[in-house]
Gaussian input, Z-matrix of N, CA and C with variables (Angstrom, degrees):
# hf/3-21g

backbone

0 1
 N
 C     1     B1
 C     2     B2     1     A1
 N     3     B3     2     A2     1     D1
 C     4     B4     3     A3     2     D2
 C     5     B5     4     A4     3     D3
 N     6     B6     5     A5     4     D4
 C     7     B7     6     A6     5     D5
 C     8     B8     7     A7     6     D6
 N     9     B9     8     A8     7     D7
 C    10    B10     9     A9     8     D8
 C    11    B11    10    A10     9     D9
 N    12    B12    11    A11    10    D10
 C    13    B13    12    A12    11    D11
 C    14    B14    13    A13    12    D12
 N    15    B15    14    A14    13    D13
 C    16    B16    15    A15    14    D14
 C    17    B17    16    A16    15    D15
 N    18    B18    17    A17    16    D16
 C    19    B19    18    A18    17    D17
 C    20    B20    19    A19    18    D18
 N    21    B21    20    A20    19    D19
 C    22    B22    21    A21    20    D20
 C    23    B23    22    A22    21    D21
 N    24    B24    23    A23    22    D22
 C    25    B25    24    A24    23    D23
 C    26    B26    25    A25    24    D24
 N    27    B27    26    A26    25    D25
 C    28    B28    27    A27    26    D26
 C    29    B29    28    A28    27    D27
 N    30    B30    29    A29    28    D28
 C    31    B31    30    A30    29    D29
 C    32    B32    31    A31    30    D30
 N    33    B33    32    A32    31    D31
 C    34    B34    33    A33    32    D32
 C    35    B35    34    A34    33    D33
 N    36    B36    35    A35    34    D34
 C    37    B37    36    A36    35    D35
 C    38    B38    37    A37    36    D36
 N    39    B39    38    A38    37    D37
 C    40    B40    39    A39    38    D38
 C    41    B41    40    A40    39    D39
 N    42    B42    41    A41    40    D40
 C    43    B43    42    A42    41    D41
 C    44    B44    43    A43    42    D42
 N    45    B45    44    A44    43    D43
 C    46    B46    45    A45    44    D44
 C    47    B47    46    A46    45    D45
 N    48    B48    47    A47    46    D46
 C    49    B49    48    A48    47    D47
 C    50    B50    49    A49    48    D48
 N    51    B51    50    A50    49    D49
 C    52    B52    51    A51    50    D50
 C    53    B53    52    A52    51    D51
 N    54    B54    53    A53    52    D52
 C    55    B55    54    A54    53    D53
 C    56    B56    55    A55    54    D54
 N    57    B57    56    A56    55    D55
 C    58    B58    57    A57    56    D56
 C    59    B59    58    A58    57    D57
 N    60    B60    59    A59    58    D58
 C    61    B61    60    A60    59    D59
 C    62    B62    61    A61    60    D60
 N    63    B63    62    A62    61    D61
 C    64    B64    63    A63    62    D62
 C    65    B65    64    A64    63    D63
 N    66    B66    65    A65    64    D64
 C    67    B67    66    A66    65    D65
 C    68    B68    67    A67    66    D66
 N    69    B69    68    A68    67    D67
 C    70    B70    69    A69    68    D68
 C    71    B71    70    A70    69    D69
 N    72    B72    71    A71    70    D70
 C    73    B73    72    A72    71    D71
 C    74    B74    73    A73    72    D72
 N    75    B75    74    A74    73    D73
 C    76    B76    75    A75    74    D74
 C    77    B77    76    A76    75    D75
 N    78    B78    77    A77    76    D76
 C    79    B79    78    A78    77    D77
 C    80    B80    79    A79    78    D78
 N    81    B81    80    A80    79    D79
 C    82    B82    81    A81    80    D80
 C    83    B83    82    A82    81    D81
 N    84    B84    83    A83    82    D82
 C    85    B85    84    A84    83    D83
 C    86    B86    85    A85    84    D84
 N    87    B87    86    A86    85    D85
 C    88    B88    87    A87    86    D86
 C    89    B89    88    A88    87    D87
 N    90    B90    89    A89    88    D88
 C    91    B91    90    A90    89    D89
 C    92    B92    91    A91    90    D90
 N    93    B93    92    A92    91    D91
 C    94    B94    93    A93    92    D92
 C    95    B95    94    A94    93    D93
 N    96    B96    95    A95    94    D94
 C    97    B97    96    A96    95    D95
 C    98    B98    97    A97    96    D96
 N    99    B99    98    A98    97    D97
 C   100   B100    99    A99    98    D98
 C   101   B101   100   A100    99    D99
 N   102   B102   101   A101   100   D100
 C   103   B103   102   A102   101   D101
 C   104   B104   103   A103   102   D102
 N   105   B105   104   A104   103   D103
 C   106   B106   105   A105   104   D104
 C   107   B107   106   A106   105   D105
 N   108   B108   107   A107   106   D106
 C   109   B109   108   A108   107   D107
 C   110   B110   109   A109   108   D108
 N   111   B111   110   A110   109   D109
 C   112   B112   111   A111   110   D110
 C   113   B113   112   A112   111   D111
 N   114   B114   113   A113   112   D112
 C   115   B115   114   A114   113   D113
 C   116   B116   115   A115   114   D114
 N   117   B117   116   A116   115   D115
 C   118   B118   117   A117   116   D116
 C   119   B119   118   A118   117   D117
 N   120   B120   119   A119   118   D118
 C   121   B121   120   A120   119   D119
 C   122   B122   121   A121   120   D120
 N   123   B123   122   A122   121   D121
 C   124   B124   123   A123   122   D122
 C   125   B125   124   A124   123   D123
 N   126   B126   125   A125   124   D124
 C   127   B127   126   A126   125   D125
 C   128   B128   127   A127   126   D126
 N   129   B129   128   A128   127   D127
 C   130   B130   129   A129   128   D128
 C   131   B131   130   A130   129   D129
 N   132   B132   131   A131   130   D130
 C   133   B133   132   A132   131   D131
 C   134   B134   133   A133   132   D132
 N   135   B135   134   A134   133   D133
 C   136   B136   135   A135   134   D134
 C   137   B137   136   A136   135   D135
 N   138   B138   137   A137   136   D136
 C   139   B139   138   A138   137   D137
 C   140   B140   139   A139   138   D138
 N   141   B141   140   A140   139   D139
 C   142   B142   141   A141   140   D140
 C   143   B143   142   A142   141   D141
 N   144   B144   143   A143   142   D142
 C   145   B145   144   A144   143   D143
 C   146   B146   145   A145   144   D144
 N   147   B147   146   A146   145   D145
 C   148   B148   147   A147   146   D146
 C   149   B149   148   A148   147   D147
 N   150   B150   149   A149   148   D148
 C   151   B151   150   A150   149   D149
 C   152   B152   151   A151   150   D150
 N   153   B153   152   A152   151   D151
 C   154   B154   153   A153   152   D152
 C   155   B155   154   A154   153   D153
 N   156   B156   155   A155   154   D154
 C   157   B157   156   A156   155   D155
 C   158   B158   157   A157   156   D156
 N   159   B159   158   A158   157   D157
 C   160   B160   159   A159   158   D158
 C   161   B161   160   A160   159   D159
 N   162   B162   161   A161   160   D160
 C   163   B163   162   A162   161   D161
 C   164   B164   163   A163   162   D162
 N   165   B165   164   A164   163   D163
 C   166   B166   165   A165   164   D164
 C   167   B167   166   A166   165   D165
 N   168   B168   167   A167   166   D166
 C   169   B169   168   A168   167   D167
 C   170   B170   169   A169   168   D168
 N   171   B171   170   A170   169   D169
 C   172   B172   171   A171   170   D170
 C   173   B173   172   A172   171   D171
 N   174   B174   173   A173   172   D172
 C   175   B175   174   A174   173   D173
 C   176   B176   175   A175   174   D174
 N   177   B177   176   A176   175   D175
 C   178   B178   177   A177   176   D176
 C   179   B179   178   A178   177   D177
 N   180   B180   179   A179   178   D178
 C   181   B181   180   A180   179   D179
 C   182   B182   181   A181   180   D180
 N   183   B183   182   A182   181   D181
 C   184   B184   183   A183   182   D182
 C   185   B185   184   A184   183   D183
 N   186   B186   185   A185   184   D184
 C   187   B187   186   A186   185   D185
 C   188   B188   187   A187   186   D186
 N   189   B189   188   A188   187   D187
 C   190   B190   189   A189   188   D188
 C   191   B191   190   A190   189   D189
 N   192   B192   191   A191   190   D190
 C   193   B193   192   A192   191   D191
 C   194   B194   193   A193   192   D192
 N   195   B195   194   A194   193   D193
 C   196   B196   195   A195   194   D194
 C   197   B197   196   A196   195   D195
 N   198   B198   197   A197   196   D196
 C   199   B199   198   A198   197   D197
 C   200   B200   199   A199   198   D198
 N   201   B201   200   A200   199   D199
 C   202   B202   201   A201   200   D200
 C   203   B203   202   A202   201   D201
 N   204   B204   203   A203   202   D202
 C   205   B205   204   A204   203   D203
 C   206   B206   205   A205   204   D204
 N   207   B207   206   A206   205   D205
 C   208   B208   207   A207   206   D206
 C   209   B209   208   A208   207   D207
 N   210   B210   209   A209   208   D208
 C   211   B211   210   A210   209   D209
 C   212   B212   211   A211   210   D210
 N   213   B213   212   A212   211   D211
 C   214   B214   213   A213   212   D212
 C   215   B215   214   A214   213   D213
 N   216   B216   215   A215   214   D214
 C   217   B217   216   A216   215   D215
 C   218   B218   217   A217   216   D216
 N   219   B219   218   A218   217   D217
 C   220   B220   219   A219   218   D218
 C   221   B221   220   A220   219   D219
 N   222   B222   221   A221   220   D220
 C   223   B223   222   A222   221   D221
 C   224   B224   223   A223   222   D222
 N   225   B225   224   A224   223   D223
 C   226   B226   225   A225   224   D224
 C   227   B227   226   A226   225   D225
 N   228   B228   227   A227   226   D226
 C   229   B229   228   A228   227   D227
 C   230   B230   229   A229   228   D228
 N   231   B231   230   A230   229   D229
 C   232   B232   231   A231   230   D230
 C   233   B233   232   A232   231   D231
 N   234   B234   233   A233   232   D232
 C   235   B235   234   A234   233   D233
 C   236   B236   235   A235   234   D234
 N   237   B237   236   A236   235   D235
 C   238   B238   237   A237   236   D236
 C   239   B239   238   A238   237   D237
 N   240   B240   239   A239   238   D238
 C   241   B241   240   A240   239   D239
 C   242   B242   241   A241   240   D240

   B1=1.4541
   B2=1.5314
   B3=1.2123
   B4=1.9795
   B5=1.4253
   B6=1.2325
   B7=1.5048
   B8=1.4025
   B9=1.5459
   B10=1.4378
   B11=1.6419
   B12=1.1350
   B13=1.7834
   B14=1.3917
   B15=1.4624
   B16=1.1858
   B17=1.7877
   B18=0.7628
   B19=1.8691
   B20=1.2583
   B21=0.8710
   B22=1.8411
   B23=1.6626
   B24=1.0737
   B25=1.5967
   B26=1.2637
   B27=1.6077
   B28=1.5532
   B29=1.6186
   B30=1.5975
   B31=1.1092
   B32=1.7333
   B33=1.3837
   B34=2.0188
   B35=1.1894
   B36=1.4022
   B37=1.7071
   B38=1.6274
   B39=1.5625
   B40=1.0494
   B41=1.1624
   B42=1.4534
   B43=1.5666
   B44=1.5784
   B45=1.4681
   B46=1.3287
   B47=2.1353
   B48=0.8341
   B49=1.2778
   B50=1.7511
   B51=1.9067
   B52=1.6998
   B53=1.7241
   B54=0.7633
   B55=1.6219
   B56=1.8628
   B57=1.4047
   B58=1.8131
   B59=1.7242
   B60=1.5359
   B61=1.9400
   B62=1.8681
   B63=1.5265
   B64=1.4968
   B65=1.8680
   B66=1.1496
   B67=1.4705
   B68=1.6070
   B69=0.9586
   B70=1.5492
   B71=1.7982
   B72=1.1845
   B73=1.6926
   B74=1.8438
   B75=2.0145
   B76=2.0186
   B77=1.5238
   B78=1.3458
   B79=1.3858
   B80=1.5509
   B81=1.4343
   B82=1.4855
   B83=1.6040
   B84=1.4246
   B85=1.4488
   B86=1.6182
   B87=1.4945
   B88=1.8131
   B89=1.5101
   B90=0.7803
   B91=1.6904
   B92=0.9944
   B93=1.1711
   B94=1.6288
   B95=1.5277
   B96=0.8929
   B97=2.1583
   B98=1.0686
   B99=1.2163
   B100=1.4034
   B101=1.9729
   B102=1.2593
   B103=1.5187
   B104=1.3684
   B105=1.6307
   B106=1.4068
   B107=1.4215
   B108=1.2793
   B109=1.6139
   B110=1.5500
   B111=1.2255
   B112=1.7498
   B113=1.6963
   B114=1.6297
   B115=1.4816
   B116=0.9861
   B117=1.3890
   B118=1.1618
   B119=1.6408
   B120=1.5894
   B121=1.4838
   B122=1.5083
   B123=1.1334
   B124=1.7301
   B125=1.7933
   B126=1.0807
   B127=2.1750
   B128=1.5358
   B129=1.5460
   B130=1.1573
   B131=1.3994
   B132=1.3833
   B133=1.5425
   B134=1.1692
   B135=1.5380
   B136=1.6932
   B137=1.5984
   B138=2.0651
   B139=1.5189
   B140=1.6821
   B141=1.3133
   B142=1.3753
   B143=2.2070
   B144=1.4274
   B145=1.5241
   B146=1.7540
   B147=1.5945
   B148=1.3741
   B149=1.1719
   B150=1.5765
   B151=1.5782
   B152=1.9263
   B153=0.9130
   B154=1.7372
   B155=1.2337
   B156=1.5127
   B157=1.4419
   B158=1.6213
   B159=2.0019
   B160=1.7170
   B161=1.5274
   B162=1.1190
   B163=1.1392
   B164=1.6177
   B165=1.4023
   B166=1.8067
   B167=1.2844
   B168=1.3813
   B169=1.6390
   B170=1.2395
   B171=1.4594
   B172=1.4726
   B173=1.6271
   B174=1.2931
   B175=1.8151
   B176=1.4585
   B177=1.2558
   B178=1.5253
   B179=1.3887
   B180=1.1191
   B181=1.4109
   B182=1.6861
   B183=1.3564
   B184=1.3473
   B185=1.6842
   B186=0.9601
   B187=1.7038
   B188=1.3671
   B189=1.0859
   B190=1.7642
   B191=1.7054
   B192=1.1368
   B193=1.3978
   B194=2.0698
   B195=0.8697
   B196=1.2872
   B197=1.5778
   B198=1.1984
   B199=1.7510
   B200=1.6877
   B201=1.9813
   B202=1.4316
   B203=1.1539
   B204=0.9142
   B205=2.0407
   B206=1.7959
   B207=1.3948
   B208=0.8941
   B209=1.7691
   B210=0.9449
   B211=1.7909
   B212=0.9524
   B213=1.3939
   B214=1.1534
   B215=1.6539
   B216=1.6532
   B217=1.6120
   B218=1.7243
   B219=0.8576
   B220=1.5493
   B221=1.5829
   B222=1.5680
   B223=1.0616
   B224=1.5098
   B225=1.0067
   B226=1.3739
   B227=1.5041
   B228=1.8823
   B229=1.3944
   B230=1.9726
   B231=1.4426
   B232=1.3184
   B233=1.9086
   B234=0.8412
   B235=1.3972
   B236=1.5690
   B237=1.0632
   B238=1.8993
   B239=1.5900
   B240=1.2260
   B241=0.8608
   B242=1.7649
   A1=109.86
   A2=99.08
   A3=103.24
   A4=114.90
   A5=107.96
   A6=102.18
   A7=102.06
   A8=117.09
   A9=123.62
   A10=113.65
   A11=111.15
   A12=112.95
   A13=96.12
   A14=105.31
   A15=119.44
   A16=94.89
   A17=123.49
   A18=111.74
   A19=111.53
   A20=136.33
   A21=144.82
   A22=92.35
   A23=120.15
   A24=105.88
   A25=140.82
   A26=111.26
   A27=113.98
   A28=122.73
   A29=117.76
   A30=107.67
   A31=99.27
   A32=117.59
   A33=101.84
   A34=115.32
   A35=109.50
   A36=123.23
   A37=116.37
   A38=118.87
   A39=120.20
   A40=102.25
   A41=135.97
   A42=128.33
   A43=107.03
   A44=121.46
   A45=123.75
   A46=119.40
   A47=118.06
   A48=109.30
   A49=76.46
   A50=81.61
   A51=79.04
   A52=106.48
   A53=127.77
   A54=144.73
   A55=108.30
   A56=90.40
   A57=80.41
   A58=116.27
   A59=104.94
   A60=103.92
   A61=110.82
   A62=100.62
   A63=105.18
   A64=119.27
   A65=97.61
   A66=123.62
   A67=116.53
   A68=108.48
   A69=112.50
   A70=106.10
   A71=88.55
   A72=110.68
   A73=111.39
   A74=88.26
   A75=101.76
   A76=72.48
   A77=152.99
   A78=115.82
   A79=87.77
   A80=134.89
   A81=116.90
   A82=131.10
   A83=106.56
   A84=123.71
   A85=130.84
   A86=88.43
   A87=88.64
   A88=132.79
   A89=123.09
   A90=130.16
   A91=96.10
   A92=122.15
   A93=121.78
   A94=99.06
   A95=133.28
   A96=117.93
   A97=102.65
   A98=137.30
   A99=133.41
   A100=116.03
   A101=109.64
   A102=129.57
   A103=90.76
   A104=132.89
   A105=133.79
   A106=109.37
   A107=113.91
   A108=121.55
   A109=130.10
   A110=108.34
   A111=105.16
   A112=91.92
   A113=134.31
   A114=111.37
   A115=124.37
   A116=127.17
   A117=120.54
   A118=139.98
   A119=89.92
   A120=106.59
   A121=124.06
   A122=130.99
   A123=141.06
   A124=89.60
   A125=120.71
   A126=105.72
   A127=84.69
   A128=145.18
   A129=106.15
   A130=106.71
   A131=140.57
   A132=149.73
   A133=89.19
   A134=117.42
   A135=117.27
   A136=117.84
   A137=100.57
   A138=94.12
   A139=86.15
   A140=127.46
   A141=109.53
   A142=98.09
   A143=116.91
   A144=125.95
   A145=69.23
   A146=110.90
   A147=114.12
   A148=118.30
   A149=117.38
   A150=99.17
   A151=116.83
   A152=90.43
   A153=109.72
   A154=104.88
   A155=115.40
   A156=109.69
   A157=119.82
   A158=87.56
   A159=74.95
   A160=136.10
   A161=123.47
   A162=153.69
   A163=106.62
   A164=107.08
   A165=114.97
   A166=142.42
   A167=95.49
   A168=86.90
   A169=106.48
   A170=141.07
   A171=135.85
   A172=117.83
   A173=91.40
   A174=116.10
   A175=116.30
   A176=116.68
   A177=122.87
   A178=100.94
   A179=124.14
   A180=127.77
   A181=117.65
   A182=105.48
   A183=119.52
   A184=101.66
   A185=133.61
   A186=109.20
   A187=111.37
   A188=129.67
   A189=117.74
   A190=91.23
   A191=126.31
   A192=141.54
   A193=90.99
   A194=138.61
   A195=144.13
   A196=97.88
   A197=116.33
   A198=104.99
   A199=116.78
   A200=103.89
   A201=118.54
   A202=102.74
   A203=115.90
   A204=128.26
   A205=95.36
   A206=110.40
   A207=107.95
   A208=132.70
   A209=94.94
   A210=104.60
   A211=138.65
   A212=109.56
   A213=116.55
   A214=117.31
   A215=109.75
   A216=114.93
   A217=77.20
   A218=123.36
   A219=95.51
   A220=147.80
   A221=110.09
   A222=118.75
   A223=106.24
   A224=140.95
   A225=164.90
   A226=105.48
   A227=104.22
   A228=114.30
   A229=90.33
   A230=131.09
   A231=136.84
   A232=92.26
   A233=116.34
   A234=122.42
   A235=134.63
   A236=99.05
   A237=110.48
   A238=116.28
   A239=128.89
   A240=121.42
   A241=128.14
   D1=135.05
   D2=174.22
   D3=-95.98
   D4=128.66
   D5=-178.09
   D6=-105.87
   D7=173.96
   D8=172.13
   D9=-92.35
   D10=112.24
   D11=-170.93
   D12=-52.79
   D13=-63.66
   D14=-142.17
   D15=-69.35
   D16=-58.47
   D17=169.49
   D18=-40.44
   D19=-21.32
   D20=-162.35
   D21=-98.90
   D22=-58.03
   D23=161.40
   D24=-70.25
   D25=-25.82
   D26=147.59
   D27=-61.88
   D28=-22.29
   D29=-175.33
   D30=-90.57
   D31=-33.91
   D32=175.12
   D33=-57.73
   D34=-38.51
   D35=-171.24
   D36=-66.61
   D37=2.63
   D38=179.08
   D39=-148.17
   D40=-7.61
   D41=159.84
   D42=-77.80
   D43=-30.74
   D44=-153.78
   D45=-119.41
   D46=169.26
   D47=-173.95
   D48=-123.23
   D49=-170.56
   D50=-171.12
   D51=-107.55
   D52=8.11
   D53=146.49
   D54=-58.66
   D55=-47.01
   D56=179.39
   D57=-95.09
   D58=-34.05
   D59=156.43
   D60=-37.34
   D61=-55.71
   D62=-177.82
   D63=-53.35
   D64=-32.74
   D65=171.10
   D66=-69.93
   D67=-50.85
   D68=-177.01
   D69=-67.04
   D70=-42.55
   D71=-176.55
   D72=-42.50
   D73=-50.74
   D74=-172.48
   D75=-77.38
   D76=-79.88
   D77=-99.85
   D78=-96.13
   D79=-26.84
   D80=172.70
   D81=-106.75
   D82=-3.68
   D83=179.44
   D84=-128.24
   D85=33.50
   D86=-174.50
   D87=-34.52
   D88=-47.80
   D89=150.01
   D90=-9.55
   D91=-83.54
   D92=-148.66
   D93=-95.77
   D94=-24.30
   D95=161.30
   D96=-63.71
   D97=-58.71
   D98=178.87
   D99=-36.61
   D100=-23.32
   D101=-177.94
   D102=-72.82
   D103=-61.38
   D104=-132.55
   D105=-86.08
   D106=127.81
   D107=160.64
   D108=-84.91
   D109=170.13
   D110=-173.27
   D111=-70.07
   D112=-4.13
   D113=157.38
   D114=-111.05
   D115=20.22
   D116=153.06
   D117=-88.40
   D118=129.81
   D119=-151.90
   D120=-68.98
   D121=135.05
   D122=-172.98
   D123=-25.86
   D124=-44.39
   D125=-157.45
   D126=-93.29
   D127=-14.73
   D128=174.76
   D129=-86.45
   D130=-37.09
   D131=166.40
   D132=-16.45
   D133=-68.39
   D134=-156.05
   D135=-63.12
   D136=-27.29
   D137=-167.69
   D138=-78.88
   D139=-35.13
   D140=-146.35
   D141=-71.26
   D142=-20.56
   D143=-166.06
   D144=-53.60
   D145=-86.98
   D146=-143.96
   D147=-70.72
   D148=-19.18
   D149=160.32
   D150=-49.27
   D151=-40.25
   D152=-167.03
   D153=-62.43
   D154=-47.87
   D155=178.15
   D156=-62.97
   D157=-49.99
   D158=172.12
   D159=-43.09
   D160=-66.31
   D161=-173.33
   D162=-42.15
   D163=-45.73
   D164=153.63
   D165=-74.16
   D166=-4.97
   D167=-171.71
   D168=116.65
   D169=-43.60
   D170=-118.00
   D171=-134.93
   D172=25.73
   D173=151.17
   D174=-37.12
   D175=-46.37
   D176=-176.38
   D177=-85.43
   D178=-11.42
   D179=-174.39
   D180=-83.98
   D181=-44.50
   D182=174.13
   D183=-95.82
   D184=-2.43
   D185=144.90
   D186=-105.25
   D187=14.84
   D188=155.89
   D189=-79.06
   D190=-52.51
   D191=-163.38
   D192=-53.99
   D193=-61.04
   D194=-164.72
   D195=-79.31
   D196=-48.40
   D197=-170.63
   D198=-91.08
   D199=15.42
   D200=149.50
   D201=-74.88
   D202=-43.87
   D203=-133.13
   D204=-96.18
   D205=-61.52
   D206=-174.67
   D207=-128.51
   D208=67.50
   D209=-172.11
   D210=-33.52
   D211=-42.14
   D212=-174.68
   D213=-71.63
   D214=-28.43
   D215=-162.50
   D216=-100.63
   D217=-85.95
   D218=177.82
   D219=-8.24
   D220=-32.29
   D221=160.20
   D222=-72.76
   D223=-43.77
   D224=-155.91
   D225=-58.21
   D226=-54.39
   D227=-156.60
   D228=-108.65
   D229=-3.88
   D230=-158.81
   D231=-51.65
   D232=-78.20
   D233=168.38
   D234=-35.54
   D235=-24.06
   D236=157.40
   D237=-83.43
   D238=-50.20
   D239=-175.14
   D240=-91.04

């Protein structure tokens, strides 16, 4: 299945702050939190989640992760992505 990146980052970038991107990041993508510094900025967090996911597999992984977290914008974006 192909998903739409770019909705998938409009949809974190507006369900999430960057305290909770950073969050989503430790509790399902350590790899890549483990990467992030206190300057790294909310849109790279987001590119590095979905680069990361892509590249693994785990697209379905980080929208189960968002349509726990955040339902409502998920419902919102379900149809874009």
């Amino acid at each position: 299945m192909t998903h739409n990146l770019e909705a998938i980052r409009q949809l974190i970038n507006e369900a999430f702050d960057a305290e909770e991107v950073s969050q989503l990041a430790y509790d399902r993508f350590y790899a890549v939190y483990s990467e992030f510094t206190a300057a790294t900025s909310k849109s790279r967090m987001i590119d590095a989640v979905i680069t990361y996911a892509k590249k693994n597999g785990r697209i379905p992984d980080l929208l189960d992760y968002i349509q726990e977290n955040s339902p409502y914008y998920y419902r919102e974006y379900a149809d874009k992505i």
